[in-house]
PyMOL Python script that loads the backbone (N, CA, C, O; Angstrom):
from pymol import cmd

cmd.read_pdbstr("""\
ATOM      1  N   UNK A   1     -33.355  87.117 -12.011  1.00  0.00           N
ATOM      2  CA  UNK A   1     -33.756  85.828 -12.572  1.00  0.00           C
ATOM      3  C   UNK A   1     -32.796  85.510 -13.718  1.00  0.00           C
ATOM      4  O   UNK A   1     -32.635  86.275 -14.669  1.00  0.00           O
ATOM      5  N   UNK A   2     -32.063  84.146 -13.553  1.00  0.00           N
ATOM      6  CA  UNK A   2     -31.401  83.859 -14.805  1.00  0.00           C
ATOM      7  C   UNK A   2     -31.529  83.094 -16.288  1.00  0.00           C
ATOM      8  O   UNK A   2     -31.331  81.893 -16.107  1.00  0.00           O
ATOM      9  N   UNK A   3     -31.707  83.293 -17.229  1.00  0.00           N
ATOM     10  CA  UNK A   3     -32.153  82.229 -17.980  1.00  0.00           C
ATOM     11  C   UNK A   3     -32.457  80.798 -17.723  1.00  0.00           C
ATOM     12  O   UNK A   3     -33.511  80.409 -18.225  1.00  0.00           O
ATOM     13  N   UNK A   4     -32.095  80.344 -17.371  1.00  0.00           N
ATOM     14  CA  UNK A   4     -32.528  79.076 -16.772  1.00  0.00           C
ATOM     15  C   UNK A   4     -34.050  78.769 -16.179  1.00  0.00           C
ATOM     16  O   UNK A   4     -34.850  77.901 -16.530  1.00  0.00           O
ATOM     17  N   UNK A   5     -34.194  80.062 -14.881  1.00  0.00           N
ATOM     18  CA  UNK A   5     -34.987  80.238 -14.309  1.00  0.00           C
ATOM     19  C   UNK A   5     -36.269  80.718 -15.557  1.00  0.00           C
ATOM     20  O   UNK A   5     -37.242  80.027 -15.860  1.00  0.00           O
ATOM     21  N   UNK A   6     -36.052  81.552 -15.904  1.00  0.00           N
ATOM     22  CA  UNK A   6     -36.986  82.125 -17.070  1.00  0.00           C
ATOM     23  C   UNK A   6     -37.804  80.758 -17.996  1.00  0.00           C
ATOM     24  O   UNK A   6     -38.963  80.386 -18.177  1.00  0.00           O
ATOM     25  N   UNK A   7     -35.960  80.172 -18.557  1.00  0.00           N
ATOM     26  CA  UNK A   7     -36.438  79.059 -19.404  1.00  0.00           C
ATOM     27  C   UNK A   7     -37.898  78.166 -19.055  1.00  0.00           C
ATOM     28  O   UNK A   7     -38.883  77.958 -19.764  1.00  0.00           O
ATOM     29  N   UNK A   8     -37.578  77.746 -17.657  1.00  0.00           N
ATOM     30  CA  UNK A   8     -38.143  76.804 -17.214  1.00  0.00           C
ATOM     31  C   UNK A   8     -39.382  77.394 -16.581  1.00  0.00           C
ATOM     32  O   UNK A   8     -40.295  76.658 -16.206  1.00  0.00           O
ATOM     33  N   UNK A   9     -39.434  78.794 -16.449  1.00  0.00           N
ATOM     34  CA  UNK A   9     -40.666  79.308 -16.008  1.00  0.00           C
ATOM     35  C   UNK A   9     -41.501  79.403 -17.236  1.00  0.00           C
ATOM     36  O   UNK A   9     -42.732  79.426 -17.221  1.00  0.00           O
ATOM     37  N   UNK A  10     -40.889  79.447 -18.109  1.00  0.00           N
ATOM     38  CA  UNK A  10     -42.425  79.827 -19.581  1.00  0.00           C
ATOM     39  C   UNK A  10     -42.499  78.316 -20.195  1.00  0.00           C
ATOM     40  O   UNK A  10     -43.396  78.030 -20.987  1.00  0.00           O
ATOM     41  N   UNK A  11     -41.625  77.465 -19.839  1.00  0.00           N
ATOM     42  CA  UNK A  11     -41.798  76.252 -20.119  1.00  0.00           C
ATOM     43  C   UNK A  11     -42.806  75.656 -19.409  1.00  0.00           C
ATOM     44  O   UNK A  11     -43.487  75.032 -20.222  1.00  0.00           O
ATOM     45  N   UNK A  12     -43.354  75.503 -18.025  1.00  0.00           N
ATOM     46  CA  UNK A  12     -44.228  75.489 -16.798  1.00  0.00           C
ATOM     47  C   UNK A  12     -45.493  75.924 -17.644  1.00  0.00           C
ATOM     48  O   UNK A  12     -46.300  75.058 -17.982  1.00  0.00           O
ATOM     49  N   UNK A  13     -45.678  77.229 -17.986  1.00  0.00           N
ATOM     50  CA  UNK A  13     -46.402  77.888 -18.319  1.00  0.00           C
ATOM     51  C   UNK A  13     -46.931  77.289 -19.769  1.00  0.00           C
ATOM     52  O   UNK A  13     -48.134  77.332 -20.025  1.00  0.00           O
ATOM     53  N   UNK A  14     -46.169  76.840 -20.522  1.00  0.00           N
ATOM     54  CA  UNK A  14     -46.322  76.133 -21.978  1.00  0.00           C
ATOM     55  C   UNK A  14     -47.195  74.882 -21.602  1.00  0.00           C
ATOM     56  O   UNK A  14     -48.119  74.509 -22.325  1.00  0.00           O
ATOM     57  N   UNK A  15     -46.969  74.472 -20.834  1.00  0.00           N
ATOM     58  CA  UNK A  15     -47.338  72.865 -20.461  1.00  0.00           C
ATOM     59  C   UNK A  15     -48.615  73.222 -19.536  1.00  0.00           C
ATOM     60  O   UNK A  15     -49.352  72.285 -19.843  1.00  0.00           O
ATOM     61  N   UNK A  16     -49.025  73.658 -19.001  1.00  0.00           N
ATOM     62  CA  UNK A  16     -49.946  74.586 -18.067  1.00  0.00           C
ATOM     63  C   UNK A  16     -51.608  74.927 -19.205  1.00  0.00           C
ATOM     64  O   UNK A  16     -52.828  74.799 -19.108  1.00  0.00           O
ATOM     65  N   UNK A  17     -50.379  75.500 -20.399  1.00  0.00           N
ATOM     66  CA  UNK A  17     -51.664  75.774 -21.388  1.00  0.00           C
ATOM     67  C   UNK A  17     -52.022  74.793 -22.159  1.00  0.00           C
ATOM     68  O   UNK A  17     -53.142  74.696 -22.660  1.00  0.00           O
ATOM     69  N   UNK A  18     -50.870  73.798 -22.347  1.00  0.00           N
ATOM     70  CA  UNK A  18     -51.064  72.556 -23.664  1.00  0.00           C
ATOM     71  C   UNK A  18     -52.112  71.630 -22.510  1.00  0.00           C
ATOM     72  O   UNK A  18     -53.265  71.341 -22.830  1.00  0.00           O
ATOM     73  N   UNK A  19     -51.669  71.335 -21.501  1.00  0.00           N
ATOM     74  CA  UNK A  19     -52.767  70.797 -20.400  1.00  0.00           C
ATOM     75  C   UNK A  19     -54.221  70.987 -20.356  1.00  0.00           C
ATOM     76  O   UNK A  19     -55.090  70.115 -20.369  1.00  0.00           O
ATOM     77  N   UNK A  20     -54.388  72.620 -20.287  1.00  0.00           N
ATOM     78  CA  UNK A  20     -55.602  72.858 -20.443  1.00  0.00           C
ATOM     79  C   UNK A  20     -56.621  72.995 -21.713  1.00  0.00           C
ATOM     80  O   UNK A  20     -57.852  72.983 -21.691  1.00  0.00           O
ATOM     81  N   UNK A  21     -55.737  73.129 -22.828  1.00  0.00           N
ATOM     82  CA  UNK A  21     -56.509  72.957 -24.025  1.00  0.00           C
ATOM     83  C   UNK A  21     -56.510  71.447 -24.283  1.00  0.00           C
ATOM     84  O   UNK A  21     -57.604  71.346 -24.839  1.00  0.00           O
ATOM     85  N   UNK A  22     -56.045  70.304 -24.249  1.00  0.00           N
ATOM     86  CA  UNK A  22     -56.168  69.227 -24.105  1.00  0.00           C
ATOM     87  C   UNK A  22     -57.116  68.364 -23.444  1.00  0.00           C
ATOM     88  O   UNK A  22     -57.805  67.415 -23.819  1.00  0.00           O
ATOM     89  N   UNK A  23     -56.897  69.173 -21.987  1.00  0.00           N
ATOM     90  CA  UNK A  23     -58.263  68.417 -21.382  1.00  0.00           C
ATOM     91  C   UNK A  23     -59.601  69.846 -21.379  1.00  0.00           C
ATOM     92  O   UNK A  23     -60.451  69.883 -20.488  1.00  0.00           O
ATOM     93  N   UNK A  24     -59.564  70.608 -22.199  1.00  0.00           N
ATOM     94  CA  UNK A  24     -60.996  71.347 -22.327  1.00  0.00           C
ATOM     95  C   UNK A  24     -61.006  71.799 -21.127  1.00  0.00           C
ATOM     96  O   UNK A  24     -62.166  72.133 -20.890  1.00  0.00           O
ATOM     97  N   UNK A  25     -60.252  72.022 -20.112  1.00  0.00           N
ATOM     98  CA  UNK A  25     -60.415  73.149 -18.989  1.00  0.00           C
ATOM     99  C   UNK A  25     -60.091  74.643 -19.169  1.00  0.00           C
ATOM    100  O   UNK A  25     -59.270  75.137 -19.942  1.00  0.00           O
ATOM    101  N   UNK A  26     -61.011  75.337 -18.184  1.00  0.00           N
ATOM    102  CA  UNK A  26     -60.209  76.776 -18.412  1.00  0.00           C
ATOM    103  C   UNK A  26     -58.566  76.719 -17.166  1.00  0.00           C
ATOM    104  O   UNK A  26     -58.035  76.044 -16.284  1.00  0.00           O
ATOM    105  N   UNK A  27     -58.428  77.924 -17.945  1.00  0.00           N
ATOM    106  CA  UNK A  27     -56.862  78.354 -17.390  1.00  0.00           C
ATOM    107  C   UNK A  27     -56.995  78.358 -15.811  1.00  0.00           C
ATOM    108  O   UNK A  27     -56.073  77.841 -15.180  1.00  0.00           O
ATOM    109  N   UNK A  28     -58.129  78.931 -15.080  1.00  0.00           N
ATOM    110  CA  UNK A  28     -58.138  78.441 -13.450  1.00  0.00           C
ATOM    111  C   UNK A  28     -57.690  77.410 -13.079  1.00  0.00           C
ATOM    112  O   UNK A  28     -56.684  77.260 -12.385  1.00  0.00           O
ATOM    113  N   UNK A  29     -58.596  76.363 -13.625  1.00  0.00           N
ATOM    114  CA  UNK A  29     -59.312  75.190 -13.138  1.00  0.00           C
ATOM    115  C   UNK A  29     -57.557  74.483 -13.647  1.00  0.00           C
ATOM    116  O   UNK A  29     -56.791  74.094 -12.765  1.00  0.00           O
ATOM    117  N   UNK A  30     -57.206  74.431 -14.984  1.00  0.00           N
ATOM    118  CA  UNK A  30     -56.250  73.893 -14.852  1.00  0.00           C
ATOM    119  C   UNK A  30     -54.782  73.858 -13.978  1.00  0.00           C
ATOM    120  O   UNK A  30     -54.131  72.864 -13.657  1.00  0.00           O
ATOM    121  N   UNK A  31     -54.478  75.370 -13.692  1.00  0.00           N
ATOM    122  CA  UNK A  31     -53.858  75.668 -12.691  1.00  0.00           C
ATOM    123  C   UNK A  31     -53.861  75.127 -11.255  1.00  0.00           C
ATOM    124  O   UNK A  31     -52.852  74.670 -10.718  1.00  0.00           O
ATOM    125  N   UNK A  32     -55.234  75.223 -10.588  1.00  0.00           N
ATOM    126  CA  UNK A  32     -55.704  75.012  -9.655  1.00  0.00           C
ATOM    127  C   UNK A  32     -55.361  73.410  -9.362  1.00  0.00           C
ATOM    128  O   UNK A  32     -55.171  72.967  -8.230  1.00  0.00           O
ATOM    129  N   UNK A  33     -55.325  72.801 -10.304  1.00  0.00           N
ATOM    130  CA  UNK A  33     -55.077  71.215 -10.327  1.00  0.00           C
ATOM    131  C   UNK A  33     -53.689  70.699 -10.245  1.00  0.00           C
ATOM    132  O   UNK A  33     -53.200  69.792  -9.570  1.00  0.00           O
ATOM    133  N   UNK A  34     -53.282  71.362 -10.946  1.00  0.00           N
ATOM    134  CA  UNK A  34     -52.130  70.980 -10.824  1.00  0.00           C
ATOM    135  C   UNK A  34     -51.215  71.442 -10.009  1.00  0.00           C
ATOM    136  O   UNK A  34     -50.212  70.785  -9.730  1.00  0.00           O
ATOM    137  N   UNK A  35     -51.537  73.025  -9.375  1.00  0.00           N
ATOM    138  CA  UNK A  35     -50.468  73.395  -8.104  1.00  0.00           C
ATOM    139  C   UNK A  35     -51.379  72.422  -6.596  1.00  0.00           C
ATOM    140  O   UNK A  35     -51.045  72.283  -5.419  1.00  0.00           O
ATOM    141  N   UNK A  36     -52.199  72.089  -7.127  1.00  0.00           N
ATOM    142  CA  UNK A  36     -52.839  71.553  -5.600  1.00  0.00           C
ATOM    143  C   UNK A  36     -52.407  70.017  -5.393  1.00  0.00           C
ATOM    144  O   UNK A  36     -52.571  69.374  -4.356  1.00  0.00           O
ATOM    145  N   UNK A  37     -51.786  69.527  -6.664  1.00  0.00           N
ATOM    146  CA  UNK A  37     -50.817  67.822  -6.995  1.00  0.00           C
ATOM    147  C   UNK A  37     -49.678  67.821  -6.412  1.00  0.00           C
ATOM    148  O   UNK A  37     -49.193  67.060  -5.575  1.00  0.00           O
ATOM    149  N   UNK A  38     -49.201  68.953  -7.042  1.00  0.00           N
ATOM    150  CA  UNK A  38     -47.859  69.314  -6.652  1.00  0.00           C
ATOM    151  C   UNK A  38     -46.723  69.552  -8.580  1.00  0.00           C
ATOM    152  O   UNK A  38     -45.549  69.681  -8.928  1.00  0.00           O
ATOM    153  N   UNK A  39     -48.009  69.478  -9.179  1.00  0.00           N
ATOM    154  CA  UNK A  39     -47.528  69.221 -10.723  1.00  0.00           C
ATOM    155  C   UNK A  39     -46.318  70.355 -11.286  1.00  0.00           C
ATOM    156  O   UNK A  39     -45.295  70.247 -11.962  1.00  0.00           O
ATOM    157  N   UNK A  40     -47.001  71.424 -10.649  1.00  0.00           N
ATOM    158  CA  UNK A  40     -46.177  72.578 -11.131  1.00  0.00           C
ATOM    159  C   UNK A  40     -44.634  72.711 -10.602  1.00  0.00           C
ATOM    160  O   UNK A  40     -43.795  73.471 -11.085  1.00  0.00           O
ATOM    161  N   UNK A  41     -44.450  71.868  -9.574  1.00  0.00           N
ATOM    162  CA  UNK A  41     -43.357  72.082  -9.240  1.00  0.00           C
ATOM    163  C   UNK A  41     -42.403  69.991  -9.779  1.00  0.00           C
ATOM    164  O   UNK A  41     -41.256  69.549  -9.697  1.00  0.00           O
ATOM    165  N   UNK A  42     -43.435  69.547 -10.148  1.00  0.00           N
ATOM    166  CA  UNK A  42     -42.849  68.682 -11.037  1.00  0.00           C
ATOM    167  C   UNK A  42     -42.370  68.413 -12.364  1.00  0.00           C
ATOM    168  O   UNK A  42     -41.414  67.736 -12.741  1.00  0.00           O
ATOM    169  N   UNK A  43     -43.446  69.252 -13.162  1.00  0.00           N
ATOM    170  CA  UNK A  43     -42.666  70.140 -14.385  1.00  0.00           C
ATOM    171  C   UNK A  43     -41.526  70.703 -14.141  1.00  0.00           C
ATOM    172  O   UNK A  43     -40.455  70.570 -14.734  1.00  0.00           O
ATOM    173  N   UNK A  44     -41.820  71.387 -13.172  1.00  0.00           N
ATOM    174  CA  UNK A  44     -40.231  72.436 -13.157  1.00  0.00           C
ATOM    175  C   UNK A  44     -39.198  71.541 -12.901  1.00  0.00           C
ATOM    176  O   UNK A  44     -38.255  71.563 -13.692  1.00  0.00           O
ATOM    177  N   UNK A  45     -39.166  70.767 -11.982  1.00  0.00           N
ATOM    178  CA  UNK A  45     -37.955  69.937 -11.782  1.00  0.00           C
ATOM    179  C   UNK A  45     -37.528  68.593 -12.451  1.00  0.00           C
ATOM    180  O   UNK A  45     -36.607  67.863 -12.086  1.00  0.00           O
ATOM    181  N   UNK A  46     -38.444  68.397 -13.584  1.00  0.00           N
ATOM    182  CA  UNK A  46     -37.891  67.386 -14.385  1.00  0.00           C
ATOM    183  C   UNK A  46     -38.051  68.239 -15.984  1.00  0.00           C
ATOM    184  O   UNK A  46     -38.499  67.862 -17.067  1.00  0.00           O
ATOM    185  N   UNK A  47     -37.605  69.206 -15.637  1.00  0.00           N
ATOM    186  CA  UNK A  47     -38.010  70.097 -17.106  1.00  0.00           C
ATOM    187  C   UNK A  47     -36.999  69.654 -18.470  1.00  0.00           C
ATOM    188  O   UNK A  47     -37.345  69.877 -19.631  1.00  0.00           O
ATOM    189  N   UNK A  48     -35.400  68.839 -18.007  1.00  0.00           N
ATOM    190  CA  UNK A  48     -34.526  68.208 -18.467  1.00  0.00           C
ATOM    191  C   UNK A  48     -35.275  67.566 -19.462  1.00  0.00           C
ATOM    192  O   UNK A  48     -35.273  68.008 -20.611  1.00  0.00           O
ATOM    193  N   UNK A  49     -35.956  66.510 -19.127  1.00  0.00           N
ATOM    194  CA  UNK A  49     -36.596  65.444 -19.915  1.00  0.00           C
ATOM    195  C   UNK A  49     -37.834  65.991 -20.107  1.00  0.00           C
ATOM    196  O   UNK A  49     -38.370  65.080 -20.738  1.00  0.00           O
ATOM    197  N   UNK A  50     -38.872  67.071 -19.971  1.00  0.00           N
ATOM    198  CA  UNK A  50     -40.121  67.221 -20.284  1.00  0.00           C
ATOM    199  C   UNK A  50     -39.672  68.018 -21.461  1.00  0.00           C
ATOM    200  O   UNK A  50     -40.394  67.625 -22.377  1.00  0.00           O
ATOM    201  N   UNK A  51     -38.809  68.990 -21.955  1.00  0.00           N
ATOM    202  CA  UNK A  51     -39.259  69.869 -22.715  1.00  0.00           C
ATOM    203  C   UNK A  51     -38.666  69.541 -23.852  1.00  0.00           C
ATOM    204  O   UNK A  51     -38.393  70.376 -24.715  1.00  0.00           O
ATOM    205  N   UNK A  52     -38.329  67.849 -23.984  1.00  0.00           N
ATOM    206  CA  UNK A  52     -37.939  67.328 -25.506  1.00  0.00           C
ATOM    207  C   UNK A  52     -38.954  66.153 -25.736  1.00  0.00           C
ATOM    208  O   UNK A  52     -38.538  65.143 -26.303  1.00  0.00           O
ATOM    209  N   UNK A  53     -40.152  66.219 -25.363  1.00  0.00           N
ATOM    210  CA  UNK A  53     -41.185  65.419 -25.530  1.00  0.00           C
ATOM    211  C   UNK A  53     -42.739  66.398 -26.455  1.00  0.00           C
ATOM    212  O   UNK A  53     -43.133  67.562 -26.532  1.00  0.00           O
ATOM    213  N   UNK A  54     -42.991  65.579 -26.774  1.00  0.00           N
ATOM    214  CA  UNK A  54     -44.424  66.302 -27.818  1.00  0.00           C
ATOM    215  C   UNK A  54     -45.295  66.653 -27.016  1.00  0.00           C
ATOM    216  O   UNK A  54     -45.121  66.517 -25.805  1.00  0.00           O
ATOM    217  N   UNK A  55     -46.460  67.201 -27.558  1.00  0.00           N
ATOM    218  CA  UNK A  55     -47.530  67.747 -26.247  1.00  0.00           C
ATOM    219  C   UNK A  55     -48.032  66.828 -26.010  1.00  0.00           C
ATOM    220  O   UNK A  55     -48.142  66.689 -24.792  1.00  0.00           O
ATOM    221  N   UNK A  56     -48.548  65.827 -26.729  1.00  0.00           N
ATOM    222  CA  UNK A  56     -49.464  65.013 -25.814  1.00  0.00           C
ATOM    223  C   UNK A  56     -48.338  63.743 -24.993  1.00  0.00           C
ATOM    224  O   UNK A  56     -48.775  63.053 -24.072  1.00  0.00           O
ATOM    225  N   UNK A  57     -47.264  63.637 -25.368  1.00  0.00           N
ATOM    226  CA  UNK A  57     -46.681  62.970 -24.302  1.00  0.00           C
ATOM    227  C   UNK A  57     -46.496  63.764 -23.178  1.00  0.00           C
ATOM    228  O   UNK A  57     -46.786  63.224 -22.110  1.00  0.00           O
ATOM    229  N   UNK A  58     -45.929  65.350 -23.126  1.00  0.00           N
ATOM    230  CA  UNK A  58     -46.084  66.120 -21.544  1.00  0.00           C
ATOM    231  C   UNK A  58     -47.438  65.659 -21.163  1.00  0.00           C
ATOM    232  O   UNK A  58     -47.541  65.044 -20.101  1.00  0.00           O
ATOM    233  N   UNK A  59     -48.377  65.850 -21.808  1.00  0.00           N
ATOM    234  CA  UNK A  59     -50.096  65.607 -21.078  1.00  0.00           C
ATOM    235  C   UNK A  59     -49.967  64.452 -20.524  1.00  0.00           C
ATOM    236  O   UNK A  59     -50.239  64.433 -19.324  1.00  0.00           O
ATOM    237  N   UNK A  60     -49.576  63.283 -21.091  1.00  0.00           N
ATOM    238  CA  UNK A  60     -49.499  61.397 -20.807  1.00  0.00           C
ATOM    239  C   UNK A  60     -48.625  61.636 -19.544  1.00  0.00           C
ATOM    240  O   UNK A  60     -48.981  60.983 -18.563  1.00  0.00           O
ATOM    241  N   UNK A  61     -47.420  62.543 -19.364  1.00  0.00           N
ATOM    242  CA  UNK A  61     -46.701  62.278 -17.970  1.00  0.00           C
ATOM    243  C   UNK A  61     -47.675  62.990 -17.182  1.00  0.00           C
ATOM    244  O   UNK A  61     -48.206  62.323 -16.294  1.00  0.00           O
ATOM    245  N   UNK A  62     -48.027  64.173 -17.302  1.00  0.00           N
ATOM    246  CA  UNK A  62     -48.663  64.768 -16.267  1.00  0.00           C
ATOM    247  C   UNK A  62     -49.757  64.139 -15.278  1.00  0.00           C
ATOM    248  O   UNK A  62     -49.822  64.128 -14.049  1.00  0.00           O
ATOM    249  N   UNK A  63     -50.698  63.554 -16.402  1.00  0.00           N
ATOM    250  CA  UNK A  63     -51.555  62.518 -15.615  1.00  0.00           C
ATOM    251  C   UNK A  63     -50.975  61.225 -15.073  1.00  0.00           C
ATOM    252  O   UNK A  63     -51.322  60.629 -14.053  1.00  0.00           O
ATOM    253  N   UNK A  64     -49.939  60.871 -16.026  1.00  0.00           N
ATOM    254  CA  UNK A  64     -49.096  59.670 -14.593  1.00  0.00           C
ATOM    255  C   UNK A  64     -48.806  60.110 -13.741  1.00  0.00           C
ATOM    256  O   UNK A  64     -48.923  59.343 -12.786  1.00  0.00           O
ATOM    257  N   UNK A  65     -48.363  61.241 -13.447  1.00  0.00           N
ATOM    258  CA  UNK A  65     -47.978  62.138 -12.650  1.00  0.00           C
ATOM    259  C   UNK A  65     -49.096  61.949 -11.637  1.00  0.00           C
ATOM    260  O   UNK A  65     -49.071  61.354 -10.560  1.00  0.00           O
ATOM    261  N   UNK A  66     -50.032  62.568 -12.215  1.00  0.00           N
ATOM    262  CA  UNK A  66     -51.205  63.203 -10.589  1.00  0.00           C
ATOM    263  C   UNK A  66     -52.001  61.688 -10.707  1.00  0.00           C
ATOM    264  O   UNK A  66     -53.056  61.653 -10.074  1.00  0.00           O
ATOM    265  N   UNK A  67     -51.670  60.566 -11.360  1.00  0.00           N
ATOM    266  CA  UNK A  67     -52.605  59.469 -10.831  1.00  0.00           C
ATOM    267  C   UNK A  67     -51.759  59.134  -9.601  1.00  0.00           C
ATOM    268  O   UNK A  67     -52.480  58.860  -8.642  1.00  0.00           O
ATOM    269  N   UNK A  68     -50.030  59.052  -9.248  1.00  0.00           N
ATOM    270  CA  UNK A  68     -49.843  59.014  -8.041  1.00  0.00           C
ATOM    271  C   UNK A  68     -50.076  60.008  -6.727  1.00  0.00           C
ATOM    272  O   UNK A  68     -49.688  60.219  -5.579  1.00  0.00           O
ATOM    273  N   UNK A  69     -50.732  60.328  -7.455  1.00  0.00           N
ATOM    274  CA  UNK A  69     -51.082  61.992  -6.119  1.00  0.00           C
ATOM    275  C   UNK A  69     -52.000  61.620  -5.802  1.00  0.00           C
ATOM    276  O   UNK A  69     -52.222  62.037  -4.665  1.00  0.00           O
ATOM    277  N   UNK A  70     -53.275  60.610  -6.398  1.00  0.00           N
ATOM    278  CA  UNK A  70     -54.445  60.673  -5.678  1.00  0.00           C
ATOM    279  C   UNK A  70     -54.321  59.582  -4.804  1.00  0.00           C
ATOM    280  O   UNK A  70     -55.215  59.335  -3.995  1.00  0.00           O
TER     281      UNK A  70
END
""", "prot")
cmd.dss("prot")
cmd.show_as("cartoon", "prot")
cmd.util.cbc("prot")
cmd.orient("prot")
């Protein structure tokens, strides 16, 4: 695994937890939601522009995010 990969894997994981303490879910439930959107692999691939934004703006994309998923 190369830094990059790493980077963007604990970055996933950062946003995963700021998600779930935000919306008052546990760590399942938040997971569960967002790999079943497709979120987790949308974090990862726009991680360029997500990981110079504040937490509650990652939270504000995420749910723009999965309002087109439903």
């Amino acid at each position: 695994m190369d830094s990059n990969d790493l980077q963007h894997m604990e970055f996933v994981m950062y946003c995963i937890e700021t998600y779930k303490g935000i919306k008052n879910l546990d760590g399942k439930t938040a997971y569960q939601q967002l790999k079943e959107a497709g979120a987790i692999e949308y974090i990862d691939n726009n991680y360029a522009a997500l990981h110079t934004f504040g937490d509650e703006h990652i939270v504000w994309n995420i749910d723009e995010y999965l309002k087109t998923r439903v």
